[in-house]
Structure formats: C-alpha cells, structure tokens
DRENDO-1510 file (C-alpha; in Angstrom, 1 decimal, always signed):
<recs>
REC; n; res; u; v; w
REC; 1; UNK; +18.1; +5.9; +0.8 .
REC; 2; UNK; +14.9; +5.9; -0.6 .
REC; 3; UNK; +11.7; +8.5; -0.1 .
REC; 4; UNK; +8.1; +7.1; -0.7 .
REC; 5; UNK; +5.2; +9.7; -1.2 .
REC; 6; UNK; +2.1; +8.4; -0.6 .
REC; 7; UNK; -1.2; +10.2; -2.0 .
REC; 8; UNK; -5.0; +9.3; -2.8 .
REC; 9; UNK; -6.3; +9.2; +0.8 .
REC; 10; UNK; -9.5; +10.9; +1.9 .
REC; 11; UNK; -13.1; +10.3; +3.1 .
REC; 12; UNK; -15.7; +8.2; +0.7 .
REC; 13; UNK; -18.9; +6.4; +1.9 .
REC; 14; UNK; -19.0; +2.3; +2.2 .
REC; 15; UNK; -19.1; +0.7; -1.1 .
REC; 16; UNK; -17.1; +3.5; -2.8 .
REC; 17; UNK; -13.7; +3.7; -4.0 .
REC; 18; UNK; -10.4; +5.1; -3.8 .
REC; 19; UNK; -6.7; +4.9; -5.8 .
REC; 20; UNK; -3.9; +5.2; -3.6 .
REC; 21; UNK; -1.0; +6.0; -4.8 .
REC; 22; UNK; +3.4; +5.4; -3.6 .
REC; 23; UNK; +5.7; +7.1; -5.7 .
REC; 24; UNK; +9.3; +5.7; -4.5 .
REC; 25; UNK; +12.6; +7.6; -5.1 .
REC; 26; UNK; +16.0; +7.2; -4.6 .
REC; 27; UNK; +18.6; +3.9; -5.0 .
REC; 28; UNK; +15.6; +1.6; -5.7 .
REC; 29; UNK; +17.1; -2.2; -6.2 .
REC; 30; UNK; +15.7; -3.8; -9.4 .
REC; 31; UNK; +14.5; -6.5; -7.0 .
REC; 32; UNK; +12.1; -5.1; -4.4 .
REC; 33; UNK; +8.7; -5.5; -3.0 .
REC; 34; UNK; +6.1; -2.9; -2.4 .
REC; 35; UNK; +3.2; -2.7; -0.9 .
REC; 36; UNK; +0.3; -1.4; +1.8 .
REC; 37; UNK; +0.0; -1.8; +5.5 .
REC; 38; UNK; -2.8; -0.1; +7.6 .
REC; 39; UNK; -3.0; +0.6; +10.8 .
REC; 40; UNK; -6.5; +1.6; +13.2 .
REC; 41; UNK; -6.6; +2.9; +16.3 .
REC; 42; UNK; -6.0; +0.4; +18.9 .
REC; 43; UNK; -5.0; -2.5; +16.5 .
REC; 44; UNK; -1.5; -3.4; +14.8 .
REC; 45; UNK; +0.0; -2.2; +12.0 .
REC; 46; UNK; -1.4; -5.0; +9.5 .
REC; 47; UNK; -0.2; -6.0; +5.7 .
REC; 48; UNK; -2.5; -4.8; +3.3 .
REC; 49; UNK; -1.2; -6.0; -0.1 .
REC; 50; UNK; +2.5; -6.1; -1.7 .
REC; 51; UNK; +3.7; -6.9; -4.9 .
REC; 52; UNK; +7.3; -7.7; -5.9 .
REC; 53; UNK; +9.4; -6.2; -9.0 .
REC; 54; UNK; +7.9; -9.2; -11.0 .
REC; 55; UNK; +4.5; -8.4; -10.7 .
REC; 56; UNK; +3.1; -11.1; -8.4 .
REC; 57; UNK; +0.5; -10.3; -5.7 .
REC; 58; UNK; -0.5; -10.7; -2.3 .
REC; 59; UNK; -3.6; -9.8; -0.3 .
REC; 60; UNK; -4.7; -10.2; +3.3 .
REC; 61; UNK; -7.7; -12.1; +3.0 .
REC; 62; UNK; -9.6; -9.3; +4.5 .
REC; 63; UNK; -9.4; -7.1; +0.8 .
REC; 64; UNK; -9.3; -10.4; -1.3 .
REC; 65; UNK; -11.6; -9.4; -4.0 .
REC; 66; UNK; -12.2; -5.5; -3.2 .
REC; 67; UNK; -8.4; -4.5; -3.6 .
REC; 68; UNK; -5.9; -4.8; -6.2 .
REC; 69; UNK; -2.5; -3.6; -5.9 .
REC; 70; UNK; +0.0; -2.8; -9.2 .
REC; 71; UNK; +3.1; -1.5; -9.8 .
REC; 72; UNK; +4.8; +0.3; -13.0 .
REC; 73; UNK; +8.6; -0.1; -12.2 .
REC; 74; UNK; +9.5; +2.3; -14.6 .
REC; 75; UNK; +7.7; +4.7; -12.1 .
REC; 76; UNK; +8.5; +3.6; -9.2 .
REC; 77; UNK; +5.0; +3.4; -8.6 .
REC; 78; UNK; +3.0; +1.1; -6.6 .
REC; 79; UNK; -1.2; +1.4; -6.4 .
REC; 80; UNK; -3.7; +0.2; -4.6 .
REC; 81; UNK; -7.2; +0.4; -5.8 .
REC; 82; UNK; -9.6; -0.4; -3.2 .
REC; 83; UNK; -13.0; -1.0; -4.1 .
REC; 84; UNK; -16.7; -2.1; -1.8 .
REC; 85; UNK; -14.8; -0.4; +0.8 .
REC; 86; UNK; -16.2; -0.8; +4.4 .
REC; 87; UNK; -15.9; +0.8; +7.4 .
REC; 88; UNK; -13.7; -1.3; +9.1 .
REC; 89; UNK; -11.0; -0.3; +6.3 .
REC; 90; UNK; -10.6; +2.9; +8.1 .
REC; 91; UNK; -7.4; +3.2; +9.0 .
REC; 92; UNK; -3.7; +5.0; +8.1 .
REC; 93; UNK; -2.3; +3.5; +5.1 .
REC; 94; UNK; +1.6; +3.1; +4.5 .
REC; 95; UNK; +3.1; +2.5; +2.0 .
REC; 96; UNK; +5.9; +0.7; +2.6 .
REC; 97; UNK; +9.5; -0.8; +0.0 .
REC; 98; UNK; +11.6; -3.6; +1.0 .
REC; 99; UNK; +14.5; -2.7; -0.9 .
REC; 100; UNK; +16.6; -5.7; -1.8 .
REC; 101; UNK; +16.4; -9.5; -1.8 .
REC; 102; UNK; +14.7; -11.1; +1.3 .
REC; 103; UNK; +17.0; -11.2; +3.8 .
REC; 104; UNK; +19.0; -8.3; +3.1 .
REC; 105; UNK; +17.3; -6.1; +1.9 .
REC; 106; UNK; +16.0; -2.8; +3.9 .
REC; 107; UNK; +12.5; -1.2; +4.8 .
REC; 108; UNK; +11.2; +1.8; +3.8 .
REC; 109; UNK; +7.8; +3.4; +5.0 .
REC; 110; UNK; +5.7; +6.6; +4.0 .
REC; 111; UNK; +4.1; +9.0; +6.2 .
REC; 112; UNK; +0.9; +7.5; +6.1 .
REC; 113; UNK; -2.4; +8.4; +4.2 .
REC; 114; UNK; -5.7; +8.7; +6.0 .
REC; 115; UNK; -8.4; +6.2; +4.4 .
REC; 116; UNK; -12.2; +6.9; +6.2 .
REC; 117; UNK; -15.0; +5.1; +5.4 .
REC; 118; UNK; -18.1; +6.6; +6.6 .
REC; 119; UNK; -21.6; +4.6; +6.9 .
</recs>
C-alpha cells in the first residue's frame, strides 16, 4: 500500500507560480513513476507531467516550457513547479504513483490539490 500527500495548492494570479508538492509512503518499488494529472470541471482527468525512478520527464504539451516536474527518491518526493501559469490551469491536481514496472505495476492517487488561477 502506499499513501501520497499532496500539498502546495492555492490561488495566485496568471503569470505567477506555485511548487506542488507529493510526498509518497509506504512499500514504494525502486522502479516507479510519478507524476501530475488535473482535472476541471466538465473535462477529463488529464496527464500533467510524470517522471520515472531514473529521472526522465514527460510533459503534456500544454505546460511544455511553464512546468517542470522532479523527484528526490530518497524522499519519496515528487514536485511540480509550475510557472506563467494561466487560467485555463485551474483545475484539481493529483498526484498520482504507478508502483512497479509497466504492466504490473499498481496505481496510486492523492486527494487532490486545488490549483486557481485568477485573471
């Protein structure tokens, strides 16, 4: 089993910035992938950004350029620094752990973090 703990959410204007943070507990697999999905009112839940136990990347092209995700594995820790933010990045953020290879291993989600952008 394994807990994440999401924090960092809040309300900033467009074109600020926010640091959120997943702190993951529990029987964590040395290989694992981590990441961010968000999800809007109305729309789907929709990948973010992840980052696997080796350190390599990958963005939705929506936050190419504004985002940047990182992990310290020693932590358990996966961020997501999210810069130029715009409105339309409003949304609940999840953080979320495939724990395990691909194709067996197993998912894990937070509660969610509330991300507003105002105009």
């Amino acid at each position: 089993q394994v807990q994440l703990v999401e924090s960092g959410g809040g309300l900033v204007q467009a074109g600020g910035s926010l640091r959120l943070s997943c702190a993951a507990s529990g029987s964590i697999f040395s290989i694992n992938t981590m990441g961010w999905y968000r999800q809007a009112p109305g729309k789907q839940r929709e990948l973010v950004a992840s980052i696997d136990n080796g350190g390599f990347p990958n963005y939705a092209d929506s936050v190419k350029g504004r985002f940047t995700i990182s992990r310290v594995n020693a932590k358990n820790t996966v961020y997501l620094q999210m810069s130029s933010l715009k409105p339309e990045d409003t949304a609940v953020y999840y953080c979320h752990m495939l724990n395990g290879p691909y194709r067996s291993g197993m998912d894990y989600w937070g509660k969610g973090t509330l991300v507003t952008v105002s105009s």
